[in-house]
N, C-alpha and C positions, 0 to 999 in steps of 0.2 A: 497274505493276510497277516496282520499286525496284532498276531491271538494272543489274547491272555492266558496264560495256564495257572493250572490249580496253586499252584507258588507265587505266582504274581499280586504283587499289590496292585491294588485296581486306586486312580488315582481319586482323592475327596480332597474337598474344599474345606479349608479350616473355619471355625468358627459357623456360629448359628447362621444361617442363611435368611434374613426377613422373607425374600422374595417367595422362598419353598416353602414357610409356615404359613403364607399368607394362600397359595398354594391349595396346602394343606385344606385351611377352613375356608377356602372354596368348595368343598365336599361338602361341610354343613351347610350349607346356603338353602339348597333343598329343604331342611328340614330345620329353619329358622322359627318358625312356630314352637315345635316340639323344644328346640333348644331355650328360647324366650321361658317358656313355663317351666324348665331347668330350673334358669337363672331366677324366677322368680321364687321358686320355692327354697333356692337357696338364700336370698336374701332374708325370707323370710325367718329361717333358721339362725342365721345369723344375727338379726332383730332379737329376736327370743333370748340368743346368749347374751346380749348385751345387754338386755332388762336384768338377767338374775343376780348381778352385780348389787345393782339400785335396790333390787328386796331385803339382799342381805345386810345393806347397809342401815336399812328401815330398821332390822330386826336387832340391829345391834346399838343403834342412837337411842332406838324409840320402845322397842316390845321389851328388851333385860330390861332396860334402865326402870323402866315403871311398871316391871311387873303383868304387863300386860299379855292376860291369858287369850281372850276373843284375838288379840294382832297377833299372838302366837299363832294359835291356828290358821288364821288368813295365810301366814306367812309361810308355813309349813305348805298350805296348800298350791298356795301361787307357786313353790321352789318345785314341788312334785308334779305340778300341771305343765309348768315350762321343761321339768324332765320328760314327762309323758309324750307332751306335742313334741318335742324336739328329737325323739325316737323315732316317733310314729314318720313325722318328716323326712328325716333320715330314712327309713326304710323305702318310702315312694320316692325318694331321690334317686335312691342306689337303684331301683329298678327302671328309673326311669331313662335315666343318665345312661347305665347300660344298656338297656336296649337302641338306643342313641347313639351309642360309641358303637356297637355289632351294626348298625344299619349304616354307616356310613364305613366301616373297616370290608365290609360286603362290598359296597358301590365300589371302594379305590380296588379292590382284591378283583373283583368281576371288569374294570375297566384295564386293568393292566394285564389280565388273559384274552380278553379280548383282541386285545392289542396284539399278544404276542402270536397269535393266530394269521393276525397282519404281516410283521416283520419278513422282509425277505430272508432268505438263505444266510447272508454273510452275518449278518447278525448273530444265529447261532454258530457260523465257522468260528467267529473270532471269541465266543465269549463260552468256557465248560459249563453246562449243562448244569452244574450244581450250585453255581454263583447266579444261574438265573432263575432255578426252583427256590432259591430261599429266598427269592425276590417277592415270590409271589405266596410264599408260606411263610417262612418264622418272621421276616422281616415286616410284612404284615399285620402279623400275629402280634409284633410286638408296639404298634399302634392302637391295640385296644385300649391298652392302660390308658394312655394318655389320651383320647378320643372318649374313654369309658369313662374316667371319674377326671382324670389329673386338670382337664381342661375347663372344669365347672369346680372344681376345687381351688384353682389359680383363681378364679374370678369371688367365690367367697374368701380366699386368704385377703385379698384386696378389699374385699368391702367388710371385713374383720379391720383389716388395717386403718380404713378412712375412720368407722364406725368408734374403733378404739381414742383413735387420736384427738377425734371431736369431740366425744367426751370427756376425757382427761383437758382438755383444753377450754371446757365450760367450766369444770368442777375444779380448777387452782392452774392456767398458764405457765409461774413459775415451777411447780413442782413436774410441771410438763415435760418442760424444758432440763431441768436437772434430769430427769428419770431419762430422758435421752442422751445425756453425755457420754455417753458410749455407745451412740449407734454412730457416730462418724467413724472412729477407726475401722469397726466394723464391717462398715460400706468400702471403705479402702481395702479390707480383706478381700473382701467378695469380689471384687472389679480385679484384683490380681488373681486372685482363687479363679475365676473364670476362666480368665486365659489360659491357662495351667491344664483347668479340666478338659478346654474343649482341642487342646493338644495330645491332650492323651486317648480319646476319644478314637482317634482314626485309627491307628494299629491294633486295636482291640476288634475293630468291623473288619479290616479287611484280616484276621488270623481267621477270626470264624468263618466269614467267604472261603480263603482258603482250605479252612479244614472242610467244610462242609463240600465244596468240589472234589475234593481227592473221596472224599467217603461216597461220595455217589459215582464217580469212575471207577471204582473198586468195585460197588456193588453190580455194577454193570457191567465189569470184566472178569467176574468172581470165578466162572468156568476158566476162562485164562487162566487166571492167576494161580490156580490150584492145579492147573492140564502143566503149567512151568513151577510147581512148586515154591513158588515166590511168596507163602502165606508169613514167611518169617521175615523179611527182605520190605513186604507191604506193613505189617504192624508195626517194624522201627521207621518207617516214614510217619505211621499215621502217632507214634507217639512224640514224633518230632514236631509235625504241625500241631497237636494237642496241648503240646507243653508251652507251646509260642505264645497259645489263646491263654492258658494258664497263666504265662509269665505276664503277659501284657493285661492279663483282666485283673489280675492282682495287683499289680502296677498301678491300675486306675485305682481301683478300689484302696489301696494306699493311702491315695493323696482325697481320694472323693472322703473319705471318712474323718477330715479334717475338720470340715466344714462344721458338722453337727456338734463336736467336743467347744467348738470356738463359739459359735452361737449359744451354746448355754452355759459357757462362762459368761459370757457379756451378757446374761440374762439374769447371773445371780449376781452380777455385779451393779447389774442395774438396782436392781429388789435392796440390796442392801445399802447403795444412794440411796432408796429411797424411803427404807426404813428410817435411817441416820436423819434427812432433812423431816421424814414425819415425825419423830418424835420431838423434833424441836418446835414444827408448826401445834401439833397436840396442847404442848408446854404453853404453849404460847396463845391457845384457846384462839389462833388461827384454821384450824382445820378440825371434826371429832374424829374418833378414834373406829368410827364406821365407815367414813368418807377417808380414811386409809388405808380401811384393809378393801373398799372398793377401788381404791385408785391402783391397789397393791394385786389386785386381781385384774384390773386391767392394762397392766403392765407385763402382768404374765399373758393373756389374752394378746398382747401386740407381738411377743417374743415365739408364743405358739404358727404363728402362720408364715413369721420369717423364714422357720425352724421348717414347716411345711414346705415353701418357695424353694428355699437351699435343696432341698430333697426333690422337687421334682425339676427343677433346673438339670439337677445332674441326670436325670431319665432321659431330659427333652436333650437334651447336647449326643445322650448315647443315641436316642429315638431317630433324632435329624439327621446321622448319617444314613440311618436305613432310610429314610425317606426321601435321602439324596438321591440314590442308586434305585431306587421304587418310581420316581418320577425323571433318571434316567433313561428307564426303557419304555415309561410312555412316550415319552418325548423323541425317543429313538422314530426318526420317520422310516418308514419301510422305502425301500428305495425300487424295489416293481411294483408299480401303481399306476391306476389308472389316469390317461393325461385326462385335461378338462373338457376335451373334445372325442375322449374314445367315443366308438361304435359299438355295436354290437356285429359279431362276426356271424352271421348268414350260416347257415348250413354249407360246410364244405364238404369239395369231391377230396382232397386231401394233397392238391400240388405242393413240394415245400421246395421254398429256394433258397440258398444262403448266397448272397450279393457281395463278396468283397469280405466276409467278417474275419474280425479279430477283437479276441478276448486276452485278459490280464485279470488272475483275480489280487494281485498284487500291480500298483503302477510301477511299469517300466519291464515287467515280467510277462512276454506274453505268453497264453499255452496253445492259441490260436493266431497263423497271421496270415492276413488277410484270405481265404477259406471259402472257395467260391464253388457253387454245386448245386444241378436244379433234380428235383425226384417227382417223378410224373405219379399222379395218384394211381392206387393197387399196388404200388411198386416194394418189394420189398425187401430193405439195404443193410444189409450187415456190415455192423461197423468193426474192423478188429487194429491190432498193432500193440506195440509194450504197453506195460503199466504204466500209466502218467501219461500217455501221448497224446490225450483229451477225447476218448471219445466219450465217457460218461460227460464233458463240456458241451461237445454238441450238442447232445440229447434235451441235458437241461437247459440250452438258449432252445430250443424248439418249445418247451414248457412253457419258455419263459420263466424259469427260475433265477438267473440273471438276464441280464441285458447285455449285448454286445457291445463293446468296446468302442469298435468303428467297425461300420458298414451295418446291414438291415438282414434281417430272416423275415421271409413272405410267406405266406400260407394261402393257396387261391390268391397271390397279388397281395391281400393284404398285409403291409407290412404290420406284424404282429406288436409293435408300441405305440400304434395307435388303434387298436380293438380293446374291450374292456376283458379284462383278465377271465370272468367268470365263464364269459364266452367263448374264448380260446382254453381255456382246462376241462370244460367240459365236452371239448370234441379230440381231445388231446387226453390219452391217459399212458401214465407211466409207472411199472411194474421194474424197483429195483430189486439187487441183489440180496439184502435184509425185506425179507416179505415181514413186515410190521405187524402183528396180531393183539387187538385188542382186548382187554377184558370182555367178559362177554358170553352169548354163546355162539355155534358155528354160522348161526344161519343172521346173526346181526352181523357178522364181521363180512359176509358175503354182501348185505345192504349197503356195505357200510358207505359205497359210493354211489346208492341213488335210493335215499329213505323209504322213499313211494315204492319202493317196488314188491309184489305180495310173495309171500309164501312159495306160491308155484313157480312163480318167477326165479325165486333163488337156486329154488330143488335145480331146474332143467337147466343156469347158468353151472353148476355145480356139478350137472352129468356131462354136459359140453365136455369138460376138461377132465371128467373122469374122477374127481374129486369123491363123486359120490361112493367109491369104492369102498376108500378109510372110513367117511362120514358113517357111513350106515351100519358100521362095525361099533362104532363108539356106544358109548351107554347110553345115552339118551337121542341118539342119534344126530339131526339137524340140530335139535335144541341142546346137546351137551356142553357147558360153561366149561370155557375157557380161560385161563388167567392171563396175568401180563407178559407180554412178549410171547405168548402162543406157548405156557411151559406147558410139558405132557405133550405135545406134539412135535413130529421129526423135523429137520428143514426140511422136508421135499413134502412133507404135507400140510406146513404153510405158504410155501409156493402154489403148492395146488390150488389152496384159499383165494389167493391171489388173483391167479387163474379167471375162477369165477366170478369175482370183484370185477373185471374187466370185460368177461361175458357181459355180464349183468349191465355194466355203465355203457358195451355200448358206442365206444369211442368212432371219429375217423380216422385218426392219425393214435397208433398204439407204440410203444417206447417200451422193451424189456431189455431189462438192464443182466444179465448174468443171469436169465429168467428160469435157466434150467441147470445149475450148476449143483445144486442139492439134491436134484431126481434122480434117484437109481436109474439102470440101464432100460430096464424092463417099462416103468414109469413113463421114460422119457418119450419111447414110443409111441405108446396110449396120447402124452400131451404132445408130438410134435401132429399128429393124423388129426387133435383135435385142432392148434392151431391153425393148420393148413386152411379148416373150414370156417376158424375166427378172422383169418388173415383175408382169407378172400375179397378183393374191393376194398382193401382199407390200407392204406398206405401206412406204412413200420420200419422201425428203426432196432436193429436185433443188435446186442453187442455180446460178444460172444469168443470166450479165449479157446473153447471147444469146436478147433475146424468144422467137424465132423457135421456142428449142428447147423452149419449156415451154409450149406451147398446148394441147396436149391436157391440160396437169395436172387435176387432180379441182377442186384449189384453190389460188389464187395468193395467195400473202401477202407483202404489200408491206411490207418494214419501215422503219422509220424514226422519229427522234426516238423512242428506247428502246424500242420497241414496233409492234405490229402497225397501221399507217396504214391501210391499206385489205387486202380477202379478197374472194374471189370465184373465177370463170372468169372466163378470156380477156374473152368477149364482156362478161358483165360489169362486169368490172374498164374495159372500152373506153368503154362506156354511161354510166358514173361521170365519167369524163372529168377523174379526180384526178393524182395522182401515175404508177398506171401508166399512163396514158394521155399524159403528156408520157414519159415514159419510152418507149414505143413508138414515137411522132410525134418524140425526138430519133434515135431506131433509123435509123427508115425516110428520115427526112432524111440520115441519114448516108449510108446506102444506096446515094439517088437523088444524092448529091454523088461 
């Protein structure tokens, strides 16, 4: 598998992507309505700014000059009623807007967990865990802004822009045109400035991916790390990848901060063209001295929303790469899925065959080749052999966690890539080595693989395996909360959890992966008398580095070098005197050591 680690740059596409904004406001389409009545109360806001210009021009042509007290007041009134409404607007925008950006930040946030509920296995093999949580938290998170205001704020900077231009171009064409002689260069900034920005843009996202991966591998091997002393060894990493994101967000912000000092010179460079040509159209009883300082306000008024644009341009440039890698992994198809013609799988007796197979989870790497073996239902086969010799492989092609390579796995005949998933996992359950405990309290993590089930139901899955022992010591007994990863509880008493979890589901074909490797001695007894009675008529696959615990199996299959090395029982696999038989003899020596 071709994993990315916590150091790895993850590859991005340079420059704004149209196709992934367009994307994007595919999300609003739903709520085109709601967005419309946005857009119109901004306009309307917008309208309002553009009249106060025109008041104050009245009041400076018409109410000084003559004295006039009645257009005073008017005037006074009109400027403090377009302040009032234009408050008031503004505040129903901002709530409205926002509630708009959260209801669509919801829908992508909720489609891309969904999603990842889908993804097969390799998916997670290849990519840490921490570069796909910030996929679905900060990088999300950080599409409110722009979803919340920046997106109905572009559409009023623009209709400021049209708004300004038309009028300055009623009210004197040539002084129009002078007041803009300096937005050309300008525009030539901006179109170099661009490139520049959205250069710098990519090693900024992917320091933070990296850092944010090493900080949630850390947190998750934090026992490690401190069981090896490594707490000083991990901080000069994590200040290493810290100062990356430092060095290169500073970097950006360098150059991003250009932008705004250059837009507002070119804004007082405009204002004072335009003082310069006004004061000779005044002179010259071409223009008054009202219809300048309005032209002179709306000159500021065009230079305002630029000033705005440059500002959220450089958001949208940082924005679009998280939105890159956000619609990455929707897009990422799961690769086990159901064909267009699965079935649903019939209640089985539990026959499994494997026809020929070989697996690679790497091409040209096999850990499986060709791996041929039929298991008659009840039957129950202990997988063992070195670390890496694939028997956790088998197990999970019986899942169907991947897919075989070449050649088919049958279940009752059916080959299992053409039954639909839900229906093969729900006859099919598999208890690995990390018994996973969720938030929670005991007796949900016990449901947690068949919702429907009551109460009584969990209690007597839960005495099955013995479970109930710890349970009823705890504080609140069944109901006592649990936190993440089962903390406050031993391994061997979230394996017991476990246990029950599979009671309760019920399976025909059961899959324990190292099921009893954290059970004390004592323990192990209690759950192998209970298994016996879960095993009965259901066909299981035990993989198991503790001889001791797979003697009774029906049949022992030694793997190794791709394939099945030796099969048999116990005694015969002893009588052979191959592979299981040093494997025993280095047990038992360890034992007597």
């Amino acid at each position: 598998m071709a994993r990315n680690r916590y150091y790895d740059d993850e590859a991005t596409r340079k420059g704004i992507d149209g196709h992934l904004f367009k994307r994007l406001l595919s999300f609003c389409k739903p709520y085109k309505k709601r967005f419309a009545i946005c857009v119109l109360i901004v306009l309307v806001s917008v309208g309002l700014s553009l009249l106060a210009p025109q008041v104050s021009k009245w009041m400076i042509d018409d109410v000084y000059p003559n004295y006039d007290v009645t257009g005073a007041f008017i005037v006074v009134g009109l400027l403090a009623g377009i302040s009032i409404v234009e408050k008031l607007i503004s505040m129903l925008r901002g709530v409205l807007i926002t509630k708009l950006g959260q209801t669509i930040v919801y829908d992508i946030r909720k489609a891309i967990f969904y999603h990842l509920q889908e993804l097969s296995f390799n998916y997670f093999d290849d990519l840490p865990t921490g570069k796909i949580l910030v996929r679905v938290t900060s990088y999300i998170d950080g599409l409110a802004g722009l979803l919340s205001s920046n997106l109905v704020t572009i559409i009023a900077d623009i209709a400021t822009l049209i708004g300004v231009v038309i009028i300055m171009l009623i009210m004197n064409p040539i002084l129009t045109v002078v007041s803009f002689v300096t937005v050309l260069p300008l525009m030539v900034f901006i179109v170099l400035f661009r490139r520049k920005l959205e250069k710098l843009r990519i090693p900024v996202i992917n320091k933070v991916s990296n850092r944010n991966a090493y900080i949630h591998e850390n947190i998750m091997g934090v026992y490690t790390a401190q069981a090896f002393n490594r707490e000083q060894e991990n901080s000069r990493e994590f200040v290493r990848l810290n100062e990356q994101v430092k060095d290169t967000y500073m970097h950006q912000v360098k150059w991003s901060t250009l932008m705004w000092p250059v837009i507002d010179l070119t804004s007082v460079a405009s204002l004072l063209v335009l003082y310069i040509v006004g004061y000779i159209m005044i002179t010259g009883d071409v223009m008054t001295a009202g219809e300048i300082m309005a032209f002179a306000t709306y000159v500021s008024k065009f230079w305002t929303p630029i000033n705005s644009l440059s500002s959220i341009y450089s958001q949208i440039v940082s924005t679009m790469a998280n939105v890159e890698k956000i619609f990455s992994t929707i897009d990422t198809p799961p690769e086990i899925t159901d064909e267009s013609d699965a079935i649903e799988l019939p209640t089985i007796k539990g026959d499994v065959t494997f026809d020929h197979v070989s697996f690679a989870y790497e091409t040209g790497n096999l850990v499986l080749d060709d791996v041929s073996f039929k298991v008659k239902a009840g039957q129950t086969i202990a997988l063992v052999g070195p670390t890496g010799a694939g028997k956790t492989t088998i197990v999970n092609l019986i899942s169907r966690f991947y897919d075989a390579t070449d050649g088919s796995v049958l279940i009752d005949g059916y080959n299992i890539k053409h039954v639909k998933l839900h229906s093969l996992r729900r006859q099919v359950t598999a208890m690995m080595q990390d018994s996973f405990v969720f938030s929670g309290n005991i007796i949900e993590n016990i449901r947690y693989g068949r919702p429907d089930a009551t109460d009584e139901e969990c209690i007597a899955a839960a005495r099955t395996v013995h479970a109930d022992e710890f349970i009823e010591r705890l504080p609140d007994g069944y109901y006592t909360r649990v936190e993440e990863r089962g903390a406050g509880l031993s391994a061997g008493e979230k394996q017991l959890l476990s246990f029950a979890r599979i009671v309760l589901a019920d399976p025909r074909i059961i899959i324990l992966d190292e099921a009893t490797s954290a059970i004390d001695t004592k323990t192990e007894l209690l759950v192998q008398k209970a298994l016996a009675s879960l095993l009965k008529g259901r066909t299981s696959f035990v993989i198991a580095h503790r001889l001791s615990t797979i003697r009774n199996a029906d049949c022992i299959m030694v793997i190794s070098n791709k394939g099945i090395a030796e099969h048999g029982t116990h005694e015969e696999l002893l009588e052979q005197k191959g592979l299981y038989y040093e494997l025993n003899l280095s047990q038992l020596s360890g034992l007597d050591a």
